[in-house]
DSSP file (Angstrom, degrees, kcal/mol; ACC not computed):
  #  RESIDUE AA STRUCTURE BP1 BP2  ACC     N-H-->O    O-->H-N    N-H-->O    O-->H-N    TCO  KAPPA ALPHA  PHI   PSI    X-CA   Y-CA   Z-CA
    1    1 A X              0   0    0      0, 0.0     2,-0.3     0, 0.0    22,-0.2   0.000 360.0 360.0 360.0 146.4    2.5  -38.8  -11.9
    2    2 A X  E     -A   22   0A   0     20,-2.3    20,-2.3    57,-0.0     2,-0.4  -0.683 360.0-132.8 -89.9 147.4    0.7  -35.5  -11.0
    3    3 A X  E     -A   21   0A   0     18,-0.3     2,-0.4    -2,-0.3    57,-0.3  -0.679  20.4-167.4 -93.0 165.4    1.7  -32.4  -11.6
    4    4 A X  E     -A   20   0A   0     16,-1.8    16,-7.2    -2,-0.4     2,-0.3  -0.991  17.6-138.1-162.9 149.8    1.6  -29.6   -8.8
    5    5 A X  E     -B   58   0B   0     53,-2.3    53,-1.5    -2,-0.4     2,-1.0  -0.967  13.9-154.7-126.3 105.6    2.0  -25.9   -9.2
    6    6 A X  E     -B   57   0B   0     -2,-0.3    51,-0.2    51,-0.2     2,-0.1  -0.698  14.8-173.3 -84.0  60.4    4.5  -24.1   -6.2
    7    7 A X  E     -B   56   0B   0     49,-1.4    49,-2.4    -2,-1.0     2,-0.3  -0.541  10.6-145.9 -88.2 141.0    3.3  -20.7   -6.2
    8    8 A X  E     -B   55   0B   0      6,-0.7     2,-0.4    47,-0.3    47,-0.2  -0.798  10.1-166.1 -76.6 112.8    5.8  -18.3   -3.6
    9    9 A X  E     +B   54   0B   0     45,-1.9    45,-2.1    -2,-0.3     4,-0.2  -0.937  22.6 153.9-148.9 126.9    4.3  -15.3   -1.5
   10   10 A X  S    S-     0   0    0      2,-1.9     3,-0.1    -2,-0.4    -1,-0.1  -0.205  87.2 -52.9-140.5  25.4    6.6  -13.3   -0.3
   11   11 A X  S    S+     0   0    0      1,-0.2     2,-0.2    40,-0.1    42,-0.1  -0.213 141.5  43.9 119.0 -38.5    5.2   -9.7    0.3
   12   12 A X  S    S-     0   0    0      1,-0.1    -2,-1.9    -4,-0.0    -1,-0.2  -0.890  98.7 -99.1-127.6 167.3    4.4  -10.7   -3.4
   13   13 A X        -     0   0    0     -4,-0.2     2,-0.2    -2,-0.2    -4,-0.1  -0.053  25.2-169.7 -35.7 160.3    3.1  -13.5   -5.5
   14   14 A X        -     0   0    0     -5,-0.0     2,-0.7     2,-0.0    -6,-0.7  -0.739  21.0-151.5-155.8 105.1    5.8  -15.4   -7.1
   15   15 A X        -     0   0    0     -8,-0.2     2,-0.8    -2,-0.2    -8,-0.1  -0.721   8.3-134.9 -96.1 118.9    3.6  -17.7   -9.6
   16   16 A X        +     0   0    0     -2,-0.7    -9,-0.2     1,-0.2     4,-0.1  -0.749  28.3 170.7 -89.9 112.3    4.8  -21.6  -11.0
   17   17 A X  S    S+     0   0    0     -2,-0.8    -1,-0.2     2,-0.1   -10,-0.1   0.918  77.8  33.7 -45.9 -82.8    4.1  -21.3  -14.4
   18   18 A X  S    S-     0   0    0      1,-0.1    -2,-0.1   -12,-0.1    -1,-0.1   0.524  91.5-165.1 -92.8 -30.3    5.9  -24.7  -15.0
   19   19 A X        -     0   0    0    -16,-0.1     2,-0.4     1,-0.1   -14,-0.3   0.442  23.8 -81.7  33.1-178.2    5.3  -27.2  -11.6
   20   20 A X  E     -A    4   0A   0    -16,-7.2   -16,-1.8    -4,-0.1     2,-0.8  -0.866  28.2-124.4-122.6 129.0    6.7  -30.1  -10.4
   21   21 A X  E     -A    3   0A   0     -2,-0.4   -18,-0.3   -18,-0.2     2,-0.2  -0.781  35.8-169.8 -43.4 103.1    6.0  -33.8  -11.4
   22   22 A X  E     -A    2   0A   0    -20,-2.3   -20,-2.3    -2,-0.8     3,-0.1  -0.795  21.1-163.8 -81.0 138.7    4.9  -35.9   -7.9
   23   23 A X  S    S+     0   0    0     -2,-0.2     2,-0.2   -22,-0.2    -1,-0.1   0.871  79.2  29.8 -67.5 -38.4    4.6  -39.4   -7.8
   24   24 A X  S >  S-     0   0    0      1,-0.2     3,-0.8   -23,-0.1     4,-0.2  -0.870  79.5-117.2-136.5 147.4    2.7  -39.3   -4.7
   25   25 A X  T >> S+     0   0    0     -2,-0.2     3,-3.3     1,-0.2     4,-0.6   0.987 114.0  60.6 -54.7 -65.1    0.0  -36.6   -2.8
   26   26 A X  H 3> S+     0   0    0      1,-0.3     4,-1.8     2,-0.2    -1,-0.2   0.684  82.3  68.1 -52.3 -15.3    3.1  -36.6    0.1
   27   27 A X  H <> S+     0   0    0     -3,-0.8     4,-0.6     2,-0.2    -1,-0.3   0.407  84.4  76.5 -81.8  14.4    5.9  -35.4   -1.8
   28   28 A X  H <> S+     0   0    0     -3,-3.3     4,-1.8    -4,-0.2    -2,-0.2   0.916 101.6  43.7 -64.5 -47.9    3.7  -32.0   -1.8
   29   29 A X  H  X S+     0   0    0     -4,-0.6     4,-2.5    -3,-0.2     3,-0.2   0.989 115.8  42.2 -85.8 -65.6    5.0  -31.7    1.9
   30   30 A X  H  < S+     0   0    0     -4,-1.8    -1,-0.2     2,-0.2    -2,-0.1   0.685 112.3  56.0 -68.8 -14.4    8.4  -32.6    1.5
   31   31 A X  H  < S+     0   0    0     -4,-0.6     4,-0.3    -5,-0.2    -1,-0.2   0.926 111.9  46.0 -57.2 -51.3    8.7  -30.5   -1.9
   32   32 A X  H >< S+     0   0    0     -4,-1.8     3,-0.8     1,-0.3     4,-0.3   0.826 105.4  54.2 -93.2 -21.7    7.5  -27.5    0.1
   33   33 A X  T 3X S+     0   0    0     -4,-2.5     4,-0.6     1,-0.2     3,-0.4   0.797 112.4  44.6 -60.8 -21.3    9.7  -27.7    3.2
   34   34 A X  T 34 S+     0   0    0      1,-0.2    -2,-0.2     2,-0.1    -1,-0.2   0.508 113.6  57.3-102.8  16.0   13.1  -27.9    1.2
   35   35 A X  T <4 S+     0   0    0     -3,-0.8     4,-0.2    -4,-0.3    -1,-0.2   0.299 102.1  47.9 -97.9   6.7   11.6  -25.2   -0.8
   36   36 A X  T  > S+     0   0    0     -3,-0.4     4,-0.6    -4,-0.3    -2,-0.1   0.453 106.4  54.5-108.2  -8.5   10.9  -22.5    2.1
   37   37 A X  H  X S+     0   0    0     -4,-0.6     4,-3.0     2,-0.1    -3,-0.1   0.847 115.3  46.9 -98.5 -35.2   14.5  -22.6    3.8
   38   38 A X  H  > S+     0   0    0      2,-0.2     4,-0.9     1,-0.1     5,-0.4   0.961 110.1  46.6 -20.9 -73.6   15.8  -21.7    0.0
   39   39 A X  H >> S+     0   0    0     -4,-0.2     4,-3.0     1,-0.2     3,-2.3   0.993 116.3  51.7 -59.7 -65.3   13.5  -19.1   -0.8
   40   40 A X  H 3< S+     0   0    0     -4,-0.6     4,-0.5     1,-0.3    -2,-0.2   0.819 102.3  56.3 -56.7 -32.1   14.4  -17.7    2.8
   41   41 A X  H 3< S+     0   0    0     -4,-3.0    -1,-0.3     1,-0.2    -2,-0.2   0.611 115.1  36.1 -83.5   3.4   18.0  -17.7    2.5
   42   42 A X  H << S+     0   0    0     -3,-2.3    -2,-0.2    -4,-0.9    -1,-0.2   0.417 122.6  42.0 -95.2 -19.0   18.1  -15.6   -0.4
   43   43 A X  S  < S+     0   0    0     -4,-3.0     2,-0.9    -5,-0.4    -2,-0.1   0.152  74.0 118.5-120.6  35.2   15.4  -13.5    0.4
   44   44 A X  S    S-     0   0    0     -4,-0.5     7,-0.1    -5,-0.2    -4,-0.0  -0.902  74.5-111.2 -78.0  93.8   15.8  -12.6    4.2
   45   45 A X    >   -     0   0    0     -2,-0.9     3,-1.3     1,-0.1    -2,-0.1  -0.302  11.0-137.1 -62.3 142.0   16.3   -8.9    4.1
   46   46 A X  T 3  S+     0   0    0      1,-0.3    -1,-0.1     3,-0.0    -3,-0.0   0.850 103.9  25.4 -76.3 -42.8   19.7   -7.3    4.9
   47   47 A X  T 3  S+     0   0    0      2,-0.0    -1,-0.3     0, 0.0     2,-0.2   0.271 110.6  84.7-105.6  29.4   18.2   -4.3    7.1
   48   48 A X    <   -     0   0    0     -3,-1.3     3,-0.1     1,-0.1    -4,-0.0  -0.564  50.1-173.2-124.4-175.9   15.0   -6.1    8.1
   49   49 A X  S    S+     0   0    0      1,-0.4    25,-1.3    -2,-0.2     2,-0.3   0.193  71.9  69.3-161.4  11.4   14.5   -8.6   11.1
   50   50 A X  E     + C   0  73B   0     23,-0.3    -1,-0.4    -5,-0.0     2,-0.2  -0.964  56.7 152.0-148.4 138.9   10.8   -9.6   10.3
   51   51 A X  E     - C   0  72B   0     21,-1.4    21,-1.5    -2,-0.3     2,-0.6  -0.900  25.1-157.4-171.9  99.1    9.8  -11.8    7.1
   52   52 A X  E     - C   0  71B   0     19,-0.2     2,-0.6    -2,-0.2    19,-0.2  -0.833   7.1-163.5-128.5 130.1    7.1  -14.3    6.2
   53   53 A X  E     - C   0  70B   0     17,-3.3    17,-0.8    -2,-0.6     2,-0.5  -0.845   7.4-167.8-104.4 137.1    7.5  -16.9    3.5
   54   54 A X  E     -BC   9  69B   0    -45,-2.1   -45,-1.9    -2,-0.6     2,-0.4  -0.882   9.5-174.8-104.2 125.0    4.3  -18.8    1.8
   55   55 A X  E     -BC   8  68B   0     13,-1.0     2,-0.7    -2,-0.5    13,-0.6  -0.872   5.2-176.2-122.8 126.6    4.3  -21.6   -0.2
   56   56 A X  E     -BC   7  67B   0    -49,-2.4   -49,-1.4    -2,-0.4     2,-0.3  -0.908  11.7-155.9-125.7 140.6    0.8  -22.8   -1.7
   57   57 A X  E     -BC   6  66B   0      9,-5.7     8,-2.4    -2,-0.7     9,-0.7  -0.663  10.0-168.5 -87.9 135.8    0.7  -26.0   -3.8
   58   58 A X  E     -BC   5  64B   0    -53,-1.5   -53,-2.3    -2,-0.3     6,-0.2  -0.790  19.9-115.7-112.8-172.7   -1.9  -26.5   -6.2
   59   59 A X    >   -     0   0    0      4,-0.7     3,-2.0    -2,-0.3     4,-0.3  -0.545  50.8 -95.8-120.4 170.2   -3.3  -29.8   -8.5
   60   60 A X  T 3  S+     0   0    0      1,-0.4   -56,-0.1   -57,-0.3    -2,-0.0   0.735 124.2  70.0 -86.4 -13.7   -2.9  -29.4  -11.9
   61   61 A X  T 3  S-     0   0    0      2,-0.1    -1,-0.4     1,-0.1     3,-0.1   0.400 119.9 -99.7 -81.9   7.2   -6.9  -28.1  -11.9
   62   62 A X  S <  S+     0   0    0     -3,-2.0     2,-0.5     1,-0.2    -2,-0.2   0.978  79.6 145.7  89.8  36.2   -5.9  -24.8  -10.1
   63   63 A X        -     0   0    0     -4,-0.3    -4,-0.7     0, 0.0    -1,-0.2  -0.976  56.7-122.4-115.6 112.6   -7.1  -26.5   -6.6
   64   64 A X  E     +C   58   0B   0     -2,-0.5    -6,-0.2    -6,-0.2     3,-0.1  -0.198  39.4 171.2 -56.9 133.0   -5.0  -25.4   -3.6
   65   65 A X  E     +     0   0B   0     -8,-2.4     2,-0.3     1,-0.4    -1,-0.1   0.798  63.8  12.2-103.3 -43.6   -3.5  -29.1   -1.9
   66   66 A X  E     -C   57   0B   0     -9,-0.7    -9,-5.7   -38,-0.1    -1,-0.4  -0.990  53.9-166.6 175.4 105.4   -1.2  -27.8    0.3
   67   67 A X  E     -C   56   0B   0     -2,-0.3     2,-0.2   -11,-0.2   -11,-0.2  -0.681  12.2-179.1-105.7 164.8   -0.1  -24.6    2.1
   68   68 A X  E     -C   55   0B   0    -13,-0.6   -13,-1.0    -2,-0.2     2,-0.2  -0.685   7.6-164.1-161.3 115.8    3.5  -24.3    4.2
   69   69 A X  E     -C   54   0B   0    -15,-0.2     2,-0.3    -2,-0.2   -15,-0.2  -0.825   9.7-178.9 -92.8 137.4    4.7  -20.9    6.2
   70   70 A X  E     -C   53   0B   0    -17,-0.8   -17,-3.3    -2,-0.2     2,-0.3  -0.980  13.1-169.4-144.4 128.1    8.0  -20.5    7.2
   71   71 A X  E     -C   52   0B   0     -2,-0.3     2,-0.4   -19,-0.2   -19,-0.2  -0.842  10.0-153.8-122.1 136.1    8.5  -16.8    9.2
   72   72 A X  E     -C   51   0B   0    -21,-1.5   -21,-1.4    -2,-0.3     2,-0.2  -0.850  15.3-176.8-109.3 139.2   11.8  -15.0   10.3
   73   73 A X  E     -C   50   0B   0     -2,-0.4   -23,-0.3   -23,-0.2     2,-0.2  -0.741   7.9-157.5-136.4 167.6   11.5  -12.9   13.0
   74   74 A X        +     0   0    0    -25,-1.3     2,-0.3    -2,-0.2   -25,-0.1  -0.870  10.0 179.6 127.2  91.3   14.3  -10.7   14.4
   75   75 A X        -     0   0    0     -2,-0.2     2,-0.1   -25,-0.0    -2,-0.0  -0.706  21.5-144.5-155.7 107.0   14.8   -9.2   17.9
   76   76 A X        -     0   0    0     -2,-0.3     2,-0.1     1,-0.1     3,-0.1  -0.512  30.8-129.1 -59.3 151.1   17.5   -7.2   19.3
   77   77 A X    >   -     0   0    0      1,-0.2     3,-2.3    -2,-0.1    -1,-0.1  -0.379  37.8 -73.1-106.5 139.2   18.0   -8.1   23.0
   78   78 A X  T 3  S+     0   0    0      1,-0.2    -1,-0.2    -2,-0.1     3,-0.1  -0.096 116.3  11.9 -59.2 163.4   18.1   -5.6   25.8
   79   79 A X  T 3  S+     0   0    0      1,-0.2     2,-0.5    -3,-0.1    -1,-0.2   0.548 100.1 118.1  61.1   8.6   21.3   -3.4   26.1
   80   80 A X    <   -     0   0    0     -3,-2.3     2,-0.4     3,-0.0    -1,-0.2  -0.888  59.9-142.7-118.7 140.5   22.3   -4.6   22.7
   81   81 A X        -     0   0    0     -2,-0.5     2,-0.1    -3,-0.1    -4,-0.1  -0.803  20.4-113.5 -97.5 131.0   22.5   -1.9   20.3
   82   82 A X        -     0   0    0     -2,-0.4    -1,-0.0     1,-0.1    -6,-0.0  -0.593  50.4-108.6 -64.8 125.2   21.4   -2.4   16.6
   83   83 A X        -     0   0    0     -2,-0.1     2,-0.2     1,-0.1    -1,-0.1  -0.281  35.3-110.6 -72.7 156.4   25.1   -2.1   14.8
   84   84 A X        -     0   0    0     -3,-0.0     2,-1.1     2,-0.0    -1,-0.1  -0.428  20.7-141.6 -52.2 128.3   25.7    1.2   12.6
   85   85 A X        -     0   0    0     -2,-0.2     2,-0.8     2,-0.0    -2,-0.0  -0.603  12.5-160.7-114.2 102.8   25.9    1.1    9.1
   86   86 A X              0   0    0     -2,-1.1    -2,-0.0     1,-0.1    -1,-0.0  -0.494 360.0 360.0 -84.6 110.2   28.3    3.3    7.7
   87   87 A X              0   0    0     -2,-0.8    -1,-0.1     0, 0.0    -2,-0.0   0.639 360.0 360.0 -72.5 360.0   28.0    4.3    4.1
């Protein structure tokens, strides 16, 4: 098994120190889609409505395998008011 390194970028770097065993070059792809709707449902900002999540895989020599974007965007609708927030 290979190892592969699941670095996060998210406005900022988010670097995997540790990586993931793979058996096989294709569980790169299926690591990193059930790791981008994760990362996005915790990190979705509460007063924001635009958001871009990165994931880029590398091989255990520091060689990028495998990139995957997954992007929130946001859009109030005409006549619809963006609610108050009352402190």
């Amino acid at each position: 098994m290979a190892r592969y390194y699941f670095d996060v970028h998210d406005g900022g770097p988010r670097f995997d120190d540790t990586g993931t065993e793979l058996a096989e070059l294709e569980n790169v792809r299926e690591q990193a889609k059930r790791l981008l709707p994760d990362i996005a449902r915790e990190e979705i900002p509460r007063e924001g409505d635009q958001r871009t999540f990165t994931v880029l895989v590398k091989d255990e020599g520091g060689k990028p395998v495998y990139s995957a974007t997954l992007t929130f965007a946001g859009l109030w609708l005409h006549g619809q008011a963006e609610p108050v927030h009352l402190s």
